[in-house]
Structure formats: C-alpha cells, structure tokens
GUSE-725170 format. One record per residue: chain; x, z, y of N, C-alpha, C in turn. Coordinates in steps of 0.001 Angstrom, whole numbers, padded with zeros to 6 digits. Atoms other than C-alpha are relative to their C-alpha. Layout:
residues N
<cadena = A, n_x = X, n_z = Z, n_y = Y, ca_x = X, ca_z = Z, ca_y = Y, c_x = X, c_z = Z, c_y = Y>
...
This chain:
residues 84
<cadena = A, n_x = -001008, n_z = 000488, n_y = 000910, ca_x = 103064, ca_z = 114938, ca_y = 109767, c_x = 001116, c_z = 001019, c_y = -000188>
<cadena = A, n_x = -001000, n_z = -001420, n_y = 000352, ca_x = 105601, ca_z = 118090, ca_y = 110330, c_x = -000483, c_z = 000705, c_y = -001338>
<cadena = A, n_x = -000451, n_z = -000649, n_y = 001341, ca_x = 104548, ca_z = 119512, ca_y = 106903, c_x = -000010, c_z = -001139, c_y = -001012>
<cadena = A, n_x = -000503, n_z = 000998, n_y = 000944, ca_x = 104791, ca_z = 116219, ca_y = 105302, c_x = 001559, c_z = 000167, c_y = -000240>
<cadena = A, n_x = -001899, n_z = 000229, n_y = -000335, ca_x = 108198, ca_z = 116098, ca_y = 106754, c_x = 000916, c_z = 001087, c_y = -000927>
<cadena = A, n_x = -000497, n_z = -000923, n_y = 000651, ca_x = 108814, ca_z = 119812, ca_y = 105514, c_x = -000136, c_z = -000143, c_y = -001727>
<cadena = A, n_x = -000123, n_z = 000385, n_y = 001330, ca_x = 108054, ca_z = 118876, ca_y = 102018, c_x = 000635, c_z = -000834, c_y = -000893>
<cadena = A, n_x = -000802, n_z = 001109, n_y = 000723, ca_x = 110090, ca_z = 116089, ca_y = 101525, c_x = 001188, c_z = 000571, c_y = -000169>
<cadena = A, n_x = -001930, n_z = -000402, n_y = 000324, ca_x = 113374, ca_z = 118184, ca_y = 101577, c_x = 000010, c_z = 000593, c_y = -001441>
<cadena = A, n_x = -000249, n_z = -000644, n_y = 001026, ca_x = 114955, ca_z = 118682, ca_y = 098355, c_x = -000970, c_z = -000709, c_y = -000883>
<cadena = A, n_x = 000345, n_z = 001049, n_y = 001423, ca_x = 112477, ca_z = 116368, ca_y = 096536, c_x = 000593, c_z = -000431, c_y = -000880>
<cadena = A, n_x = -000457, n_z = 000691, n_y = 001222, ca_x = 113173, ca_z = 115564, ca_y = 093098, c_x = -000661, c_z = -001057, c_y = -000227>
<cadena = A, n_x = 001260, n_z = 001322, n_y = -000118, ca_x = 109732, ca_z = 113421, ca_y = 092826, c_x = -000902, c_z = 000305, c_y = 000676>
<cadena = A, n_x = 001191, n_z = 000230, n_y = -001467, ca_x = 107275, ca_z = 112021, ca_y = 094463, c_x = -001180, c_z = -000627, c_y = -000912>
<cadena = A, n_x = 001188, n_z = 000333, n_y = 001067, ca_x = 103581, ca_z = 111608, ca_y = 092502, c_x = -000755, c_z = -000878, c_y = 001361>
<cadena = A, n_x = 000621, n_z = 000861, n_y = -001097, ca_x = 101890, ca_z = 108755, ca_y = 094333, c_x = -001034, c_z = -000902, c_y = -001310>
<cadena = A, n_x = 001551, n_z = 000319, n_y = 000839, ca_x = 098074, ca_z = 108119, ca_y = 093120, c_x = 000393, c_z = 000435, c_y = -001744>
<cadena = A, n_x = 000145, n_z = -000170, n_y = 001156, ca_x = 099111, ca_z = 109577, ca_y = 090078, c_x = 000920, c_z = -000183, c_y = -001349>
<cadena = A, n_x = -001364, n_z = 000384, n_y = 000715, ca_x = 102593, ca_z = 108451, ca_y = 088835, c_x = 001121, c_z = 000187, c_y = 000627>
<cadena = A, n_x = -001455, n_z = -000915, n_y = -000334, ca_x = 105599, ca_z = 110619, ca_y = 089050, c_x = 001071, c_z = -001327, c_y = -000260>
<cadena = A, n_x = -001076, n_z = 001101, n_y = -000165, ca_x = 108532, ca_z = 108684, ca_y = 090461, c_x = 001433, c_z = 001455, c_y = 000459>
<cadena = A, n_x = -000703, n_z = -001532, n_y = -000212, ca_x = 111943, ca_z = 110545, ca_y = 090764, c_x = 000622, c_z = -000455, c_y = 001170>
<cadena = A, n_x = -000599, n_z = -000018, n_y = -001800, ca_x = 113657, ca_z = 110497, ca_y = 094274, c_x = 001238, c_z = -000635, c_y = -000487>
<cadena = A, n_x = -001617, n_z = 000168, n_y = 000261, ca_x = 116894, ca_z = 108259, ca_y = 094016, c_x = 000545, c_z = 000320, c_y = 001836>
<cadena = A, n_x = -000398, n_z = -000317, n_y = -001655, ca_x = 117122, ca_z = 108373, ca_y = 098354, c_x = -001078, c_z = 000565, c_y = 000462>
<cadena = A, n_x = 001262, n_z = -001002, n_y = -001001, ca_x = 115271, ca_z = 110851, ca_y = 100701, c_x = 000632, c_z = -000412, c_y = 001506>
<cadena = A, n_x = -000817, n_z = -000537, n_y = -001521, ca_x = 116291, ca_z = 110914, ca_y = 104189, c_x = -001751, c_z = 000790, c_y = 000460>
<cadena = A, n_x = 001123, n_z = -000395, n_y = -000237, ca_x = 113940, ca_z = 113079, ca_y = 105597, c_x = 000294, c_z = -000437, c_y = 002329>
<cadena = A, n_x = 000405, n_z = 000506, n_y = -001095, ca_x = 112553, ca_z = 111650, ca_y = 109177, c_x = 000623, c_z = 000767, c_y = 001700>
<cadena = A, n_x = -000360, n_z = -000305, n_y = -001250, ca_x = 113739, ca_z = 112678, ca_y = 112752, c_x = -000025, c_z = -000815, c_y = 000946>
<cadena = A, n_x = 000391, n_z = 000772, n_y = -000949, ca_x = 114041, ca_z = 111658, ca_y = 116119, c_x = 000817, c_z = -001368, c_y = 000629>
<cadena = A, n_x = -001048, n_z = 000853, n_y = 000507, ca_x = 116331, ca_z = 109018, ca_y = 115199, c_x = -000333, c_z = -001364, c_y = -000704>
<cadena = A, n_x = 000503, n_z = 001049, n_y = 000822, ca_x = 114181, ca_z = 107273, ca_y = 112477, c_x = -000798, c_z = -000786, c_y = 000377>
<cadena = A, n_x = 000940, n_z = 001053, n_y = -000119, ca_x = 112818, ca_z = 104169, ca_y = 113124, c_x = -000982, c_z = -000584, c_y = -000775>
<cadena = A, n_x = 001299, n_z = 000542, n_y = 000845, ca_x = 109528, ca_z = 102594, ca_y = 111943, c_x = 000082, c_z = -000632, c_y = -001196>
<cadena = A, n_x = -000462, n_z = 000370, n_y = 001150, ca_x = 111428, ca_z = 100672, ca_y = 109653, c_x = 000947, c_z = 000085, c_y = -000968>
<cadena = A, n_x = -001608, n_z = -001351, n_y = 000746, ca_x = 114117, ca_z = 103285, ca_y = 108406, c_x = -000924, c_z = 000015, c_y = -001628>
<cadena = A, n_x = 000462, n_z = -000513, n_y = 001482, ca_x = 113436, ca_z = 103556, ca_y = 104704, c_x = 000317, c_z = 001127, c_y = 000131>
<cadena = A, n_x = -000234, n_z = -001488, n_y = 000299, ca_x = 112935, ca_z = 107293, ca_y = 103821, c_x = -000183, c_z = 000372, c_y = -001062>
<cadena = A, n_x = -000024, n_z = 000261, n_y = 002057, ca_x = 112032, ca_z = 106871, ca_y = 100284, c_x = -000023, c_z = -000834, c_y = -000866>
<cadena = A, n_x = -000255, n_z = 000513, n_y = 001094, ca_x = 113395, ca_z = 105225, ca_y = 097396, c_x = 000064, c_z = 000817, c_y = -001016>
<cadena = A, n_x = 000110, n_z = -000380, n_y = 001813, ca_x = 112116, ca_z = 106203, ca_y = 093580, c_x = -000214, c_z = -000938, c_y = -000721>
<cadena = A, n_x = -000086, n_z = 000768, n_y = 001197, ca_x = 112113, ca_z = 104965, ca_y = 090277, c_x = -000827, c_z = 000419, c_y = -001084>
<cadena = A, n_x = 000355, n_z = -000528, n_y = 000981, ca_x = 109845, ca_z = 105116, ca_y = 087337, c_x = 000242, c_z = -000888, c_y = -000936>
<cadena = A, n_x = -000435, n_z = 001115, n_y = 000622, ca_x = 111260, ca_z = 103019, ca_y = 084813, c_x = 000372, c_z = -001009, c_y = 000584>
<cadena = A, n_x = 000019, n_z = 000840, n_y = -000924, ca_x = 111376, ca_z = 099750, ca_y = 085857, c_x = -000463, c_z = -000155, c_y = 001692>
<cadena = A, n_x = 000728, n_z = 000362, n_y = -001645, ca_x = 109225, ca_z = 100144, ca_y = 089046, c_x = 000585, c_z = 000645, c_y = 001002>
<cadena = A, n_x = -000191, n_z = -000350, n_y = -000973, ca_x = 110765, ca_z = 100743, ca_y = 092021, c_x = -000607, c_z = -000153, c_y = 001164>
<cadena = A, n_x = 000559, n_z = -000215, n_y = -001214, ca_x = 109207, ca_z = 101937, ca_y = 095367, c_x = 000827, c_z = 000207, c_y = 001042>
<cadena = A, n_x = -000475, n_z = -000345, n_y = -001168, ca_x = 110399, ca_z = 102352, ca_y = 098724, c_x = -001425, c_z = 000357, c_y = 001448>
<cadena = A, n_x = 000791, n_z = -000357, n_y = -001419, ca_x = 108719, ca_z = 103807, ca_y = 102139, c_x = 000893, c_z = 000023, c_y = 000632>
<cadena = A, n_x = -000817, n_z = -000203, n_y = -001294, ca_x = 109616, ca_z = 103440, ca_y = 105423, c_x = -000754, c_z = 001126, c_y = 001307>
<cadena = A, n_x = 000757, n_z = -000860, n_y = -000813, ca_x = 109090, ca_z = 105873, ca_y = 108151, c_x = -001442, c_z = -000228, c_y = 000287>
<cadena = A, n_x = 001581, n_z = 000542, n_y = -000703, ca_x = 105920, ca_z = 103415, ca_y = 109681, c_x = -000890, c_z = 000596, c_y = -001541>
<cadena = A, n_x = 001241, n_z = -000297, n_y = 000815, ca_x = 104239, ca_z = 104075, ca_y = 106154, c_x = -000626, c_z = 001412, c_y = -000189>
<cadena = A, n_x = 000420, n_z = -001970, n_y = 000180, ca_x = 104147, ca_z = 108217, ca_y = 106080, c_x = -000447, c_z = 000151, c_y = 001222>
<cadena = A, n_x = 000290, n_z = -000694, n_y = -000858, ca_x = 103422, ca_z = 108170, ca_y = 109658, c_x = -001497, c_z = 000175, c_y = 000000>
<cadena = A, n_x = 001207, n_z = -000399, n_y = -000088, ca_x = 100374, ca_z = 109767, ca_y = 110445, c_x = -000777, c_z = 000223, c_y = -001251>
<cadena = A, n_x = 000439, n_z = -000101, n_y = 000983, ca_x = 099770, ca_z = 110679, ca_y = 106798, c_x = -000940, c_z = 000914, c_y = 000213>
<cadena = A, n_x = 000844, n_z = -001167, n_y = -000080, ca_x = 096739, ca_z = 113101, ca_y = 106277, c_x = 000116, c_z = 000633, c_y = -001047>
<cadena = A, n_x = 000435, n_z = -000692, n_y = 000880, ca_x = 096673, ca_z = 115953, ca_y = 104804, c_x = -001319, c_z = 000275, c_y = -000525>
<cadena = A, n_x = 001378, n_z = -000244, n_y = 000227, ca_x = 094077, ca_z = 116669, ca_y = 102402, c_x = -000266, c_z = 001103, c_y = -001367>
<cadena = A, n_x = 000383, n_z = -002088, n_y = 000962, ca_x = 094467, ca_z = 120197, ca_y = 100132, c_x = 001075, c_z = -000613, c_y = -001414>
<cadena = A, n_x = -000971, n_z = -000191, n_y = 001684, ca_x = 096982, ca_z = 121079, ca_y = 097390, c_x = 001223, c_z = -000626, c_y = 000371>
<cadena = A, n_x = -001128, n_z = 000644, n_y = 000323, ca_x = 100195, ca_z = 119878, ca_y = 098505, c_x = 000112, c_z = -001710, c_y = 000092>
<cadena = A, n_x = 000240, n_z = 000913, n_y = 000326, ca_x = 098693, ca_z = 116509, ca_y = 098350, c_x = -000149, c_z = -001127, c_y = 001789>
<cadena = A, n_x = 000147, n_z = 000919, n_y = -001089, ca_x = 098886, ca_z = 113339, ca_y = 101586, c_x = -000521, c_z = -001172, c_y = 000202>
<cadena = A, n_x = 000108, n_z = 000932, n_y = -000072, ca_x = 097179, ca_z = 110391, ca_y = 102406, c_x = 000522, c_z = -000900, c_y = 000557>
<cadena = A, n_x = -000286, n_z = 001112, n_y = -001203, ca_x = 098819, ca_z = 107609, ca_y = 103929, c_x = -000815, c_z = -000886, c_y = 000252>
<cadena = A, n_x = 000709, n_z = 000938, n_y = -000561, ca_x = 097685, ca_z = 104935, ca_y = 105855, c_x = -000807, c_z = -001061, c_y = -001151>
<cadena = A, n_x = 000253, n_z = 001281, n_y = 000872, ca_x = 097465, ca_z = 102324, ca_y = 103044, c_x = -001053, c_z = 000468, c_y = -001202>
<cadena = A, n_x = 001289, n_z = -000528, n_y = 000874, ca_x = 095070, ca_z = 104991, ca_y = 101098, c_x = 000721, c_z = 000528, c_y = -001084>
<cadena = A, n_x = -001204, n_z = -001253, n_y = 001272, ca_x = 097825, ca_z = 106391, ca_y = 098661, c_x = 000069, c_z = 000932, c_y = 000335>
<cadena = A, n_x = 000088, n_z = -001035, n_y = -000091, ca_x = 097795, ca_z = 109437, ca_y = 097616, c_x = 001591, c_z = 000865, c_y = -000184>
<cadena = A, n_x = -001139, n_z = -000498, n_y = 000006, ca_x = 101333, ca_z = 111265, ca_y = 098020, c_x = 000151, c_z = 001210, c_y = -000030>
<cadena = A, n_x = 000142, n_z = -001316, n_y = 000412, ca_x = 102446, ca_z = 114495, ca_y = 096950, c_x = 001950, c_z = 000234, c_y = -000436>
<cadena = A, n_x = -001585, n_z = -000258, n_y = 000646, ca_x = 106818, ca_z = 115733, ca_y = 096624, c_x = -000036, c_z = 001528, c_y = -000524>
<cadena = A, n_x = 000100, n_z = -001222, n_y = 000554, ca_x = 107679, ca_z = 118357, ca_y = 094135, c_x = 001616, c_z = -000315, c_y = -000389>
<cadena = A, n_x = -001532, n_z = -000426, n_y = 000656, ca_x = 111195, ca_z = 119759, ca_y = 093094, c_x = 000173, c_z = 000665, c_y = -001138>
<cadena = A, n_x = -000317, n_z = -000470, n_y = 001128, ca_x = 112300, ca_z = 120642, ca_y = 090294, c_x = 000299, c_z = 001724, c_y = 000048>
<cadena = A, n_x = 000175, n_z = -001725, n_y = 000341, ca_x = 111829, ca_z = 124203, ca_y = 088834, c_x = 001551, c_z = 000770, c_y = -000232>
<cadena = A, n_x = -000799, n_z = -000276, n_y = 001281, ca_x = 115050, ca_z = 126004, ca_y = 087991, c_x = -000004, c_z = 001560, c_y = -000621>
<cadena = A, n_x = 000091, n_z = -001388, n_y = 000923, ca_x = 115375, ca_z = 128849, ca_y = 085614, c_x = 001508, c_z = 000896, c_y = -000267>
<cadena = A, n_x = -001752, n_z = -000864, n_y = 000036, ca_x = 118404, ca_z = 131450, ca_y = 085713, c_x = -000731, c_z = 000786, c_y = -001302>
C-alpha cells in the first residue's frame, strides 16, 4: 500500500472503474489513521464518494498507475498538469 499512499499526495482526481471524480478532501494515511478515518472525499456532479482508510487498505496493485481495492474497484489518482 506505500505507493498507493505515495500517489495520493497532491491528487486532483481520483478515476475509480472508470469515472473521474475530483478530490474535494485527501488526507493521505499514517500511523495515526484509523480504519474508519475518511481519506477520500470526491465529487462528480451530483455523486459523491468517500473512502475510509479500512477500504484502500491492502489495495493491489495491478500496472499503469492503476489499484484494486478490496471491494473490486478499480482506483487510480492523477494531478493536474500545469503548463508555465
């Protein structure tokens, strides 16, 4: 889960099975967070999501940037590009 963890910093969104949601809260996880610490809240229109630590734990990686969690979702955080 340490490069899950490393990927979540600085998230803008979070693509889960396939639908970009944008990050309104991150906390990213430590030895602090409890099982039922929310660590992500996004929004895609109407739909709002949340995770709590227990749901990313033990996510698998599985190629490209891309994570499985437990519940079989596919998770993936990307930041925004910027351009000077």
């Amino acid at each position: 889960m340490t490069n899950l963890i490393e990927t979540m910093h600085d998230a803008d969104f979070v693509v889960i099975d396939g639908a970009v949601f944008e990050t309104e809260y991150l906390r990213v996880p430590d030895e602090y967070t409890d099982a039922d610490d929310i660590v992500l809240e996004a929004k895609r229109g109407n739909t709002e999501i949340e995770l709590t630590r227990a749901d990313i734990d033990e996510a698998e990686y599985v190629g490209e940037g891309v994570y499985r969690l437990k519940c079989g979702a596919h998770l993936r955080f990307l930041a925004s590009a910027t351009v000077h």
